[in-house]
Backbone bond lengths (Angstrom), bond angles and torsions (degrees), N, CA, C in turn:
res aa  C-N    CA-C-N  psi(-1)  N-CA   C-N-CA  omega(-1)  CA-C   N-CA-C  phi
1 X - - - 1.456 - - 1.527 110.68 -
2 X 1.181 131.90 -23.62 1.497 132.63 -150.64 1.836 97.37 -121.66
3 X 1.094 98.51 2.62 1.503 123.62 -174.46 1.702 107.96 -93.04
4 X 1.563 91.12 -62.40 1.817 96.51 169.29 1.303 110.38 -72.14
5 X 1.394 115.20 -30.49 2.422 116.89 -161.54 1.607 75.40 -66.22
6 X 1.697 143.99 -69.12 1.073 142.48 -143.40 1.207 106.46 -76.68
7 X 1.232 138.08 -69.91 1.522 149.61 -124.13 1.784 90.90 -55.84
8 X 1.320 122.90 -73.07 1.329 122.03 -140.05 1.817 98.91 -53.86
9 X 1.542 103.26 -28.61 1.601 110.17 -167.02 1.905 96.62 -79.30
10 X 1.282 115.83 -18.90 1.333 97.76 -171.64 1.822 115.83 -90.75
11 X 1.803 90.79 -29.99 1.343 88.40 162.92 1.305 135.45 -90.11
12 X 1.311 128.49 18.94 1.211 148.40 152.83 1.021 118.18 -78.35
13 X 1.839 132.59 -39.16 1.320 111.68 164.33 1.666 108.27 -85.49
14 X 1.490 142.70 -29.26 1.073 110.29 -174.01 1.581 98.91 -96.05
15 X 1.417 131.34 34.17 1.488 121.49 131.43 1.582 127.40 -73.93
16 X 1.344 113.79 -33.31 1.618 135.20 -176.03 1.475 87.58 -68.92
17 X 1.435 132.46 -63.99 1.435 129.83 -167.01 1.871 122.73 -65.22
18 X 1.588 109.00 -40.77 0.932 87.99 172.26 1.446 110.13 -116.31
19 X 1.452 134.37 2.41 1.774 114.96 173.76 1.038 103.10 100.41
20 X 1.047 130.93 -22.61 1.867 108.18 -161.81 1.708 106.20 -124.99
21 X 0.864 115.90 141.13 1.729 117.07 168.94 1.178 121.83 -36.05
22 X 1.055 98.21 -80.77 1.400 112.69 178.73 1.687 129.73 -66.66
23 X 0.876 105.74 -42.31 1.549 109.42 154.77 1.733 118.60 -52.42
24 X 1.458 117.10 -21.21 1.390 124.39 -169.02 1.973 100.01 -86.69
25 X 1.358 83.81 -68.48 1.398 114.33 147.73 2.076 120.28 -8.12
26 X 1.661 109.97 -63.79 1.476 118.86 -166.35 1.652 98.28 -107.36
27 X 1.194 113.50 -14.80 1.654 109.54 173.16 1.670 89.70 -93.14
28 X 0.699 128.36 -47.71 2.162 123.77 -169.29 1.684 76.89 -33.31
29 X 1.734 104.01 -95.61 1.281 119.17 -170.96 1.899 114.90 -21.31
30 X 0.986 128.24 -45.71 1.038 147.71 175.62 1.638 102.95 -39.47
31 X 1.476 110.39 -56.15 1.359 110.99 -146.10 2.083 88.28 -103.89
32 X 1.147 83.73 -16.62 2.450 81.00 155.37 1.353 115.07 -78.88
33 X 1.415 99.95 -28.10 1.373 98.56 -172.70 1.617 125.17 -75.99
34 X 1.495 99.54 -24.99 1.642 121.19 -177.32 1.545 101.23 -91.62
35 X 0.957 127.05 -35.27 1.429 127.60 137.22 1.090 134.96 -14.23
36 X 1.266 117.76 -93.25 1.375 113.40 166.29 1.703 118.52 -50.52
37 X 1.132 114.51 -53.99 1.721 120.03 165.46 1.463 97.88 -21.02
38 X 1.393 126.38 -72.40 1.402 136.95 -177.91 1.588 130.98 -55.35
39 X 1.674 101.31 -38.16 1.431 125.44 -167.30 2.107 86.48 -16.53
40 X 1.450 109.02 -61.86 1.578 111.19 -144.64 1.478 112.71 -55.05
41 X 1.562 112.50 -16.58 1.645 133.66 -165.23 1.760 104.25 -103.49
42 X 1.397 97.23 1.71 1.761 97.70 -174.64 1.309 91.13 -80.49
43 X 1.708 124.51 141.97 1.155 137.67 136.85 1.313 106.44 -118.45
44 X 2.095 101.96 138.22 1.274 118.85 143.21 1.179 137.01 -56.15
45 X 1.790 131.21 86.31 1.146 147.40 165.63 1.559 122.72 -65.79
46 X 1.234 115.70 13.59 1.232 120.27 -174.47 2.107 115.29 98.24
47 X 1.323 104.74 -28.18 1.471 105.01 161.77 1.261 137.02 -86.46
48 X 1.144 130.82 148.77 1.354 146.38 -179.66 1.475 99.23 -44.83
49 X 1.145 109.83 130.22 2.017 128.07 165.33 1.311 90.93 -55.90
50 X 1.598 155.09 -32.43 1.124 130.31 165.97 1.526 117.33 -45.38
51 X 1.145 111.67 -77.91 1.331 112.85 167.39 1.919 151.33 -16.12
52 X 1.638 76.37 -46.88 1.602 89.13 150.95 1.847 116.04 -83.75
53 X 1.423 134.09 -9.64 0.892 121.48 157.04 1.691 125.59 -96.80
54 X 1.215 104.72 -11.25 1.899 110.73 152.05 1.523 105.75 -54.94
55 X 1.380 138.67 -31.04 1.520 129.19 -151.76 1.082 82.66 -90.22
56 X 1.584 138.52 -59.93 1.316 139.68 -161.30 1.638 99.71 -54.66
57 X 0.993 114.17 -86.70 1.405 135.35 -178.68 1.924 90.79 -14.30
58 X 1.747 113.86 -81.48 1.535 109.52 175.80 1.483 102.31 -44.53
59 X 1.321 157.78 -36.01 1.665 141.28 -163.36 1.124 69.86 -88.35
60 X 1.107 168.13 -109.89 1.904 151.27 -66.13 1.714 80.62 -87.61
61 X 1.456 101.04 -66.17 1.244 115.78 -142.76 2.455 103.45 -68.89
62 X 1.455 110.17 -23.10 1.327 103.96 155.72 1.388 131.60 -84.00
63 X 1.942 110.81 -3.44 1.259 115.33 157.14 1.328 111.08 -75.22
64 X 1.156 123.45 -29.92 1.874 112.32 -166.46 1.054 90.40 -97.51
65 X 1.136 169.26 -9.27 1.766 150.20 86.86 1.452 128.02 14.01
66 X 1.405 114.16 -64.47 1.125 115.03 166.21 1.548 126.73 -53.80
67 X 1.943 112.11 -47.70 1.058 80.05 174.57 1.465 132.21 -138.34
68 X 1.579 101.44 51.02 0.981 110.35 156.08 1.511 112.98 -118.35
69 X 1.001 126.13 33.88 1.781 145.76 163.71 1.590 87.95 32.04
70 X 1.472 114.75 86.60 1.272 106.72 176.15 2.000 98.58 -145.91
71 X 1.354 101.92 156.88 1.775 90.40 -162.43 1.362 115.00 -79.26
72 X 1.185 132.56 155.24 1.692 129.74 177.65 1.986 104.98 -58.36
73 X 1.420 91.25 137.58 1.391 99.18 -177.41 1.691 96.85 -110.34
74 X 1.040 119.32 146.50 1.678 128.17 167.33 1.610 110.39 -116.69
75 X 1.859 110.47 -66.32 1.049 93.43 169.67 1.543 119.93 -120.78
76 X 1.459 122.96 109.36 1.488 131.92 176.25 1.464 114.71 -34.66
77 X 1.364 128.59 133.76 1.098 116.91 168.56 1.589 129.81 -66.60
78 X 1.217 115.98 8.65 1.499 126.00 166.47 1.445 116.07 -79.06
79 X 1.707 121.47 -11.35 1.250 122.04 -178.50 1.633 117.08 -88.43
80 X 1.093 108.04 15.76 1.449 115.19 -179.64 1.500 106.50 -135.92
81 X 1.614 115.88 121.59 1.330 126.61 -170.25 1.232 122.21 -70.80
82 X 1.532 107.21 170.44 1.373 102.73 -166.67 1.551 122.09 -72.80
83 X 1.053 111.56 -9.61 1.397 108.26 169.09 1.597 97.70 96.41
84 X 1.216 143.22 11.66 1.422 138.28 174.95 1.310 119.37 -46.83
85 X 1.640 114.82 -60.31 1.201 112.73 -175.86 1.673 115.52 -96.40
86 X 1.089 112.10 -9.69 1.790 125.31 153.79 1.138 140.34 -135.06
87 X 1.411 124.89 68.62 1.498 154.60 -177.25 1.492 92.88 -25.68
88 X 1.350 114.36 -67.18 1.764 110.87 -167.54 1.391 104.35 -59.77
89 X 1.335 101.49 -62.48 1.715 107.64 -175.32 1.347 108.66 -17.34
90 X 1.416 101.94 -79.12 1.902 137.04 -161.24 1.679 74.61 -48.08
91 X 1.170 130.39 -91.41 1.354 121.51 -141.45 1.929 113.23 -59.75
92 X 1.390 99.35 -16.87 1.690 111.02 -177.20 1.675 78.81 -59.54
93 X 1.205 100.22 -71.51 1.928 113.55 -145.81 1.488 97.94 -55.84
94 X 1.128 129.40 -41.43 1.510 142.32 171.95 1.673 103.51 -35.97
95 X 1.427 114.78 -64.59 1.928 121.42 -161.84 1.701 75.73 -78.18
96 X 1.074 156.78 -56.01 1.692 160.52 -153.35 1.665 85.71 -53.81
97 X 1.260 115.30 -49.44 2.047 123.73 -166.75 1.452 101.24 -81.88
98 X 1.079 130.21 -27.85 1.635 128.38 174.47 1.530 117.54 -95.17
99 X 1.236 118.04 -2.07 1.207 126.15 178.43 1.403 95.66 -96.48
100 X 1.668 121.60 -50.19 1.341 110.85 -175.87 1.810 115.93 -75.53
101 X 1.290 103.85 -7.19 1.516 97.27 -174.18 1.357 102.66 -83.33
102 X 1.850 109.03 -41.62 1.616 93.84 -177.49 1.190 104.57 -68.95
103 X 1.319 150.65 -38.01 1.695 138.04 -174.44 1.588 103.86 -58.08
104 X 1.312 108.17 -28.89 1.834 100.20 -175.40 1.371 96.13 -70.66
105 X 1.636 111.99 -54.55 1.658 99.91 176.78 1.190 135.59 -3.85
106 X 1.660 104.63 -58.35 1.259 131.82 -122.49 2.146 92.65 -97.99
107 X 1.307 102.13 -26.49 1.535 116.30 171.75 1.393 112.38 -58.26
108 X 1.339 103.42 152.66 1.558 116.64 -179.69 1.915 95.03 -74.84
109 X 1.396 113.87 167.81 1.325 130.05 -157.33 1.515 92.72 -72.13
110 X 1.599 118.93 -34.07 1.362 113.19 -177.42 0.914 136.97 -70.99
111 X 1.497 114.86 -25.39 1.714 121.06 167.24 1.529 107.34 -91.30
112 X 1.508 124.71 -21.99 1.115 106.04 167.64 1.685 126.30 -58.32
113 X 1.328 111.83 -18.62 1.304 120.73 168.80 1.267 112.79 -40.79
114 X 1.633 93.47 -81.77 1.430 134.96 -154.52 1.939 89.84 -51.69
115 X 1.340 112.87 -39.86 1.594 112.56 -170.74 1.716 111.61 -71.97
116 X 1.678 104.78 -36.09 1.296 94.65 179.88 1.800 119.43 -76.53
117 X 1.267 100.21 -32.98 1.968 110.52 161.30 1.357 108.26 -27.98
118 X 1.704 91.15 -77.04 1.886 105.35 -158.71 1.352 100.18 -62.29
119 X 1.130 112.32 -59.57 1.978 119.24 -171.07 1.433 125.10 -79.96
120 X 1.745 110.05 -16.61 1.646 101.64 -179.51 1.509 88.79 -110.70
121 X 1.265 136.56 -36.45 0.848 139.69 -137.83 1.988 104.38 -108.67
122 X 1.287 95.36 -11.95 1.699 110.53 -177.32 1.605 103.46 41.06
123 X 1.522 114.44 42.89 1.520 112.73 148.89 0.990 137.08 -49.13
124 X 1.924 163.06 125.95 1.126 126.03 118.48 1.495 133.40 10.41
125 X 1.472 111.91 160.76 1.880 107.46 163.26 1.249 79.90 -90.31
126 X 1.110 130.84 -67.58 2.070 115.26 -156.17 1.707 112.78 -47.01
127 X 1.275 120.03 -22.59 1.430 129.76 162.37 1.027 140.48 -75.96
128 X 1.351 108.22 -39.88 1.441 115.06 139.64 1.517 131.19 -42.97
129 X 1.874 104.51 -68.14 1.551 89.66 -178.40 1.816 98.83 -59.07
130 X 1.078 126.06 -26.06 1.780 95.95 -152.09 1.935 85.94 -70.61
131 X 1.460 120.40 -49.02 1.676 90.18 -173.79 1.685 121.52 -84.15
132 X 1.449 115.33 37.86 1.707 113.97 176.95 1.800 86.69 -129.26
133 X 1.295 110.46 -0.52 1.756 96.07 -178.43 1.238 120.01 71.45
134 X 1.631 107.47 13.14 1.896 98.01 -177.61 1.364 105.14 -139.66
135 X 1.599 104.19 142.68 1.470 108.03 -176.69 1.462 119.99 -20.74
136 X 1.221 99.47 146.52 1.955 104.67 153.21 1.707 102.25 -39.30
137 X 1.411 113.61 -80.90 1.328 117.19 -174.10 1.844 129.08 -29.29
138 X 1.567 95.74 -34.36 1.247 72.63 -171.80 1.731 95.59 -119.76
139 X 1.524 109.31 40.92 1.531 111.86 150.21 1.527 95.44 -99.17
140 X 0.960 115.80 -34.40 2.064 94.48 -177.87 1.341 115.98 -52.77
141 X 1.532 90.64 -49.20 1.795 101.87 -162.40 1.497 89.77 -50.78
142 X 1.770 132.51 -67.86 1.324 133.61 -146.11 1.736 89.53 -71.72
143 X 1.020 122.76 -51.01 1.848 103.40 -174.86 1.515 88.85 -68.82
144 X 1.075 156.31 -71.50 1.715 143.28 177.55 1.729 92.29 -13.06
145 X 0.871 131.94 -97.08 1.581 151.08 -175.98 1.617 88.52 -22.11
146 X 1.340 122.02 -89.22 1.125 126.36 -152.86 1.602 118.59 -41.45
147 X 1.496 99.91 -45.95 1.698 111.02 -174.82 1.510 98.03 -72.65
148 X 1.131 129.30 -37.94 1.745 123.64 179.85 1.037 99.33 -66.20
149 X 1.677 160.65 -36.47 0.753 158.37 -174.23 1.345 116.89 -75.28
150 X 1.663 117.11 -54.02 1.376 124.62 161.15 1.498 115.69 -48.91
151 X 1.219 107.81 -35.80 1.913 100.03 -173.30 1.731 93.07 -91.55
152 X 1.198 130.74 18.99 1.746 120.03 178.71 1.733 75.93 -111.70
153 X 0.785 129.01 -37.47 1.427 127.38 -163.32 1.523 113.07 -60.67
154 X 1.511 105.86 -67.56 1.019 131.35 175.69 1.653 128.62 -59.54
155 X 1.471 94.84 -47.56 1.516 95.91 168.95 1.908 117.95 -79.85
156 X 1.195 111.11 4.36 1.397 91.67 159.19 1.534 96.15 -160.63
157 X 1.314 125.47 48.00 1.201 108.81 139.87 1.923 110.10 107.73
158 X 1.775 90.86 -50.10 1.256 103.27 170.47 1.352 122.83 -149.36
159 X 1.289 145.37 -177.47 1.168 123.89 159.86 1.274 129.30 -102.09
160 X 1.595 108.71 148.49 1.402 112.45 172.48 1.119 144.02 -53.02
């Protein structure tokens, strides 16, 4: 049961993080699998069992970071269509997805978190902090931070 309530949300954020199918795909599984390994060491602290499988999912996913020294992905270029039935569109919305990926780039590791949670991951803030371990408060402030930063970015190019 906690297999189906989770899965689609877990492989949605470590698809947003790392880009690739299959890699999204063998880390998901990964982080059920360390799961259950763990199930016996889980305590209810007052947060959602999601949450304790957001932490895993973020450790899997800053280990396969570490070591394959490769950059944080948010949005893959597979998330933007082929453009069949709107050539302009598809390619408008396309430079719109590379503009926002390099400005996400461009964030410190901490709001890139907090952005792939809330926005790839369609977290709550109270869901967020319970699986990043940090207050409510100071997930607003860093998505507060992050989006001011993204819209200085974005709206002219670079930041101020």
């Amino acid at each position: 049961m906690l297999y189906q309530e989770y899965f689609k949300k877990i492989y949605r954020y470590t698809y947003l993080r790392l880009g690739q199918v299959e890699q999204a795909e063998d880390l998901t599984q990964e982080v059920f699998l360390k799961a259950l390994d763990g199930i016996s060491s889980y305590r209810h602290k007052g947060a959602p069992f999601g949450s304790w499988l957001f932490r895993i999912a973020h450790n899997l996913i800053v280990d396969h970071y570490r070591k394959s020294k490769k950059e944080f992905i948010l949005f893959p270029e597979s998330t933007v269509s082929d453009g069949a039935d709107d050539p302009a569109g598809a390619a408008e919305k396309k430079m719109e997805l590379l503009e926002i990926k390099h400005a996400v780039g461009m964030l410190p590791p901490r709001q890139k978190e907090i952005i792939a949670l809330r926005y790839g991951a369609g977290m709550s803030v109270a869901e967020t902090a319970r699986a990043t371990g940090k207050t409510v408060g100071s997930v607003k402030k860093l998505q507060f931070e992050a989006l001011a930063k993204l819209r200085r970015l974005i709206g002219n190019g670079q930041e101020k």
